[in-house]
C-alpha positions as MATLAB code, in Angstrom:
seq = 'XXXXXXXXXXXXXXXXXXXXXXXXXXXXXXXXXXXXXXXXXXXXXXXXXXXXXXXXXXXXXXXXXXXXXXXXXXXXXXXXXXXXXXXXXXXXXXXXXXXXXXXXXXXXXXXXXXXXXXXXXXXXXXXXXXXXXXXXXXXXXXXXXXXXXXXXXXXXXXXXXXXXXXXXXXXXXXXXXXXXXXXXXXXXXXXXXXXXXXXXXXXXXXXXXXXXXXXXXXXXXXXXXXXXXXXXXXXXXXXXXXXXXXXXXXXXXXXXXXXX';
ca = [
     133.630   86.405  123.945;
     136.715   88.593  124.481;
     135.494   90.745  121.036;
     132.042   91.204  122.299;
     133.362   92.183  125.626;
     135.514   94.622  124.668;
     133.285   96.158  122.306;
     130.700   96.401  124.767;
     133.354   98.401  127.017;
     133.673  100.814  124.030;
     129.979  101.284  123.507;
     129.983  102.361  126.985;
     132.496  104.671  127.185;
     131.751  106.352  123.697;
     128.427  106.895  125.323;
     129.745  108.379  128.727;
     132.009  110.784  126.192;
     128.883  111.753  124.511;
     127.605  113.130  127.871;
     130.420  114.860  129.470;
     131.249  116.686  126.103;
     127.079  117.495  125.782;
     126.062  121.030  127.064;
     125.256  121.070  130.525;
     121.588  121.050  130.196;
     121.393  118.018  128.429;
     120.540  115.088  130.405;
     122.253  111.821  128.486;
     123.234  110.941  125.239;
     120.703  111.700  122.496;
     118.685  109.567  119.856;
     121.189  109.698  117.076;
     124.337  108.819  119.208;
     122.533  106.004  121.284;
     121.643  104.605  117.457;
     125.008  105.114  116.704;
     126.048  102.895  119.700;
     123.662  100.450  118.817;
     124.792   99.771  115.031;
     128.133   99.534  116.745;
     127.325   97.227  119.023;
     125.204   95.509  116.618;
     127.874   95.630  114.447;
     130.019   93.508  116.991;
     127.380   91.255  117.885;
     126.766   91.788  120.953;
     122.790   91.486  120.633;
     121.595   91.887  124.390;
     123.328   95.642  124.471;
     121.444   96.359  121.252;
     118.251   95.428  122.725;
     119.591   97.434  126.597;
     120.553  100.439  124.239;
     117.423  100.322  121.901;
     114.563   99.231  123.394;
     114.377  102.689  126.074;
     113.803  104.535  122.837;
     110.743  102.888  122.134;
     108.846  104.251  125.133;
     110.022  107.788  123.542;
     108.374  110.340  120.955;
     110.959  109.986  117.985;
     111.103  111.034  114.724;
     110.031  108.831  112.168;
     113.780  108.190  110.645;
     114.325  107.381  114.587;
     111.731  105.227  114.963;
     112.039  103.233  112.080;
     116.014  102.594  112.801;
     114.868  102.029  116.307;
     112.839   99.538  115.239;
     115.061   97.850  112.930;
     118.152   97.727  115.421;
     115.093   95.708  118.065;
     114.041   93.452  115.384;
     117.793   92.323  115.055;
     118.710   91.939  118.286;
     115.511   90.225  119.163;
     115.535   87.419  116.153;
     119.331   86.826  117.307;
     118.136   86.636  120.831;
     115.662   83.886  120.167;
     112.586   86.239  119.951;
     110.997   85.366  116.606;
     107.396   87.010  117.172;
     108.738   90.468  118.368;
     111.551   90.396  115.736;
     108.572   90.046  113.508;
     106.810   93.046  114.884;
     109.733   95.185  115.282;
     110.479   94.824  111.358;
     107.002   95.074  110.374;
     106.678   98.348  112.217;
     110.058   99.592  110.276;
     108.522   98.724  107.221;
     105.399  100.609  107.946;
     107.850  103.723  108.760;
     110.057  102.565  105.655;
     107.872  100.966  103.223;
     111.922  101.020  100.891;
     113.775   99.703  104.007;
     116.373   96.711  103.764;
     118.665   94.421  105.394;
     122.335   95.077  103.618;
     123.429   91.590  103.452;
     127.011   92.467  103.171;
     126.567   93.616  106.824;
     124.151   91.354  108.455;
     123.899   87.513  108.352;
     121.606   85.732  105.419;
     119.683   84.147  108.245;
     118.174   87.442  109.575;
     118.374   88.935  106.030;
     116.382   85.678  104.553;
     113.564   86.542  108.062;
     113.401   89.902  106.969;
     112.578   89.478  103.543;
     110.221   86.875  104.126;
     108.295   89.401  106.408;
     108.286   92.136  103.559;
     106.966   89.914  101.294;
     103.859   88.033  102.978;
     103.229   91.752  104.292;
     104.095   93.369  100.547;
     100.177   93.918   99.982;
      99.752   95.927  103.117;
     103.116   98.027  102.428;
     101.977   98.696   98.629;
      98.713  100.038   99.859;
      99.889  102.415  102.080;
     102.018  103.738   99.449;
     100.929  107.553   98.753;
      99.039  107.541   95.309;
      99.865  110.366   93.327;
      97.476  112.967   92.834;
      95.611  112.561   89.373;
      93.061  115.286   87.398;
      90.571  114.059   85.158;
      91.051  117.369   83.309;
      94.261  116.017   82.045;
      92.629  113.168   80.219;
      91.216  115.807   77.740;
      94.355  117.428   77.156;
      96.399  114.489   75.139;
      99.332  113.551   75.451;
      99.191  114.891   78.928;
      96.630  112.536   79.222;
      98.952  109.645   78.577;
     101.710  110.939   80.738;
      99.897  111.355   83.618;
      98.727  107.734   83.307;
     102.258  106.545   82.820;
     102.099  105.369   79.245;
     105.169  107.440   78.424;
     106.231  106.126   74.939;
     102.562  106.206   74.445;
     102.461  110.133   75.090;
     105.406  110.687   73.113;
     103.903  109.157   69.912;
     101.307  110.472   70.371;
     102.261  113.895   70.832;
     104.685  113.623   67.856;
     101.826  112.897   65.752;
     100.016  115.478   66.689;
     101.869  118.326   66.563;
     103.394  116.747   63.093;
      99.813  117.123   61.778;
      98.635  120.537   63.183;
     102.156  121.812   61.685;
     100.978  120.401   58.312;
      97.257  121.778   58.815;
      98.146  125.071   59.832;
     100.951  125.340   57.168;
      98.860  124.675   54.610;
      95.728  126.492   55.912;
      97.564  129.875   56.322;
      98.872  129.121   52.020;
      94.967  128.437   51.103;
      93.776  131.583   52.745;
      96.654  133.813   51.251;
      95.996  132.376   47.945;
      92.543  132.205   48.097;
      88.470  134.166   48.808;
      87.265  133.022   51.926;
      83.358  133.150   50.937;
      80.648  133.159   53.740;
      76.520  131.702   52.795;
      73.899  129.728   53.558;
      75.547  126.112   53.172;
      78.473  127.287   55.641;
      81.949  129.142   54.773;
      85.427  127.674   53.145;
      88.038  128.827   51.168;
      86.798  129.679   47.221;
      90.139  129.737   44.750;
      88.882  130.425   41.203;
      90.234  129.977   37.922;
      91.536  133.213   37.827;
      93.878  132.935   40.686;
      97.733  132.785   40.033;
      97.716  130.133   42.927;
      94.764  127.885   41.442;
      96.853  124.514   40.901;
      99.205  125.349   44.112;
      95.948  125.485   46.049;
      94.627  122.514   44.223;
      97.607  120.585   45.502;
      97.141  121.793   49.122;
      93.640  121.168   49.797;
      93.837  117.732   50.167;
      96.870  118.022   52.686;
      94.978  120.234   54.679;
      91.799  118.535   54.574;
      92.959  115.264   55.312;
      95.698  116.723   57.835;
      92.911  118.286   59.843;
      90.862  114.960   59.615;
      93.328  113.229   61.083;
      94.267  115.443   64.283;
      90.721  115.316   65.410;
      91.045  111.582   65.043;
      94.039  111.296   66.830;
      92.816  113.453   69.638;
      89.220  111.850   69.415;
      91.536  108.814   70.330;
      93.719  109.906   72.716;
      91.363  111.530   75.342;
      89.421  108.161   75.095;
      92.809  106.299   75.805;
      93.238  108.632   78.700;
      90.174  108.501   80.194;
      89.861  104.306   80.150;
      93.255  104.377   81.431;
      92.309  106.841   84.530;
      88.948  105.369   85.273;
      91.493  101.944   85.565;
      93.827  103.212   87.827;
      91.500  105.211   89.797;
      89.010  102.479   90.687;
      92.049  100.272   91.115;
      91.550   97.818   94.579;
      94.656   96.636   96.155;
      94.165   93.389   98.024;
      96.400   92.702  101.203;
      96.850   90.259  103.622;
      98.545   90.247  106.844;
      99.333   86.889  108.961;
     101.077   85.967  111.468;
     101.496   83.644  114.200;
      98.901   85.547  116.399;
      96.178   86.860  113.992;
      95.811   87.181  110.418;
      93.853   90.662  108.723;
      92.500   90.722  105.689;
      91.628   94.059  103.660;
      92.232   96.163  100.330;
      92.624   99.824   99.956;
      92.366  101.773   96.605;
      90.674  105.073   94.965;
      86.879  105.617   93.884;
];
C-alpha cells in the first residue's frame, strides 16, 4: 500500500512539473504526458488513478494513436477494478483503432493478458474485415506473372516468369538466326521463313526451326495459362465474403463484409 501510495504522489507531482514548465498559454498537462502518467501509474498498480487520469480523455477529440492508448490504459484499469463489461468495451474499441494491438505479457499480468486475448479472438472476424484490402486491377491478370504477384502466389509468379522469359529468349534467338539465314516469302496461304537448298545456312536452319516453332508454341501456352490462373485467382479473392460475429454479454451482431 506504501508502493502504490508513493507512486501515486509521483504521478502527481510529475504532472504538476509538466504544467509549471508548459508555456504560459497552455492550460494543463497534455495528452501524451497524462498517458505517460497513466502507464506509470499503471505500471505501479495503482488502477483507480489510471482510470482518474484516463478516463477525462475520453470525453476529448484525440488522435487515433491517443485514443487507442486511451482506451487500452481504461480497459486495464477497469478489468482490475472489477469492471468486466467496460474493460470489454474499452479493449474492443482499441482494437478497432489497433486492429495489431497487444497486451506485452512481460509487463502486465496473464489474467488481463488471457481477457484480452480472448476478446481479440471471439471479435477476430470483425477486426479482419475492417482490415483495408489492397487495391487490385483486373488489367494485371492479363499481364502474367504480374498477374500472379498481385494475387500473392509469389513462387507461382516467379516460375512462371522464369519460364517465360526462358522461352521468348529461345524464340527470339532463334527467330532473328532463321530470318538472317533465310527468304521471308509473302502469298496466298500466309507468310514464313523459305530457306532453300541453296543456302549456306540450310541444315543450321533445319536445326532451328523446330526450337523456334515449338519455343513459340509453348510461350503462348504458358501465357494462355497464366492469365487464366490470374483471373480465377482474382475473381476468388475479389468476391471473397468475410463472416464475423460479435457477442457479448449485452448483444450479439452478426454480419460479413467483402468485395464484389
Amino acid at each position: 500500500m506504501a508502493v502504490v501510495t508513493r507512486t501515486r504522489a509521483l504521478v502527481m507531482v510529475f504532472l504538476w512539473l509538466v504544467v509549471l514548465v508548459a508555456p504560459a498559454q497552455a492550460a494543463g498537462p497534455g495528452t501524451s504526458e497524462i498517458l505517460r502518467a497513466g502507464n506509470a501509474a499503471a505500471t505501479a498498480g495503482d488502477w483507480s488513478l489510471v482510470a482518474e487520469l484516463v478516463d477525462p480523455l475520453l470525453l476529448q477529440t484525440l488522435a487515433p494513436a491517443d485514443r487507442a492508448e486511451t482506451h487500452r490504459l481504461a480497459g486495464i484499469a477497469a478489468f482490475f477494478r472489477g469492471h468486466s463489461a467496460d474493460a470489454e468495451a474499452h479493449f474492443l474499441a482499441y482494437l478497432r483503432l489497433d486492429l495489431d494491438g497487444r497486451l506485452d505479457p512481460a509487463l502486465y499480468p496473464p489474467d488481463v493478458v488471457a481477457f484480452f486475448n480472448d476478446i481479440a479472438s471471439r471479435h477476430g472476424g470483425e477486426l479482419r474485415a475492417r482490415r483495408a484490402q489492397p487495391k487490385r486491377s483486373w488489367a494485371l491478370t492479363l499481364l502474367p506473372p504480374l498477374g500472379q504477384l498481385q494475387n500473392g502466389d509469389r513462387t507461382k509468379a516467379y516460375v512462371l516468369g522464369g519460364a517465360l522469359g526462358g522461352l521468348l529468349i529461345v524464340n527470339v534467338t532463334t527467330y532473328a538466326y532463321l530470318r538472317s539465314w533465310c527468304n521471308h516469302t509473302e502469298g496466298s496461304g500466309g507468310g514464313g521463313l523459305n530457306c532453300s537448298v541453296t543456302s549456306d545456312h540450310r541444315r543450321e536452319a533445319a536445326r532451328l526451326k523446330p526450337y523456334n516453332a515449338a519455343s513459340g508454341i509453348a510461350v503462348i501456352l504458358l501465357y494462355v495459362y497464366g492469365v487464366a490462373d490470374a483471373v480465377q485467382v482474382y475473381r476468388r479473392h475479389s468476391r471473397a465474403i468475410l463472416p464475423f460475429a460479435t457477442v457479448s454479454a449485452e448483444s450479439s451482431v452478426f454480419g460479413v463484409a467483402g468485395g464484389f
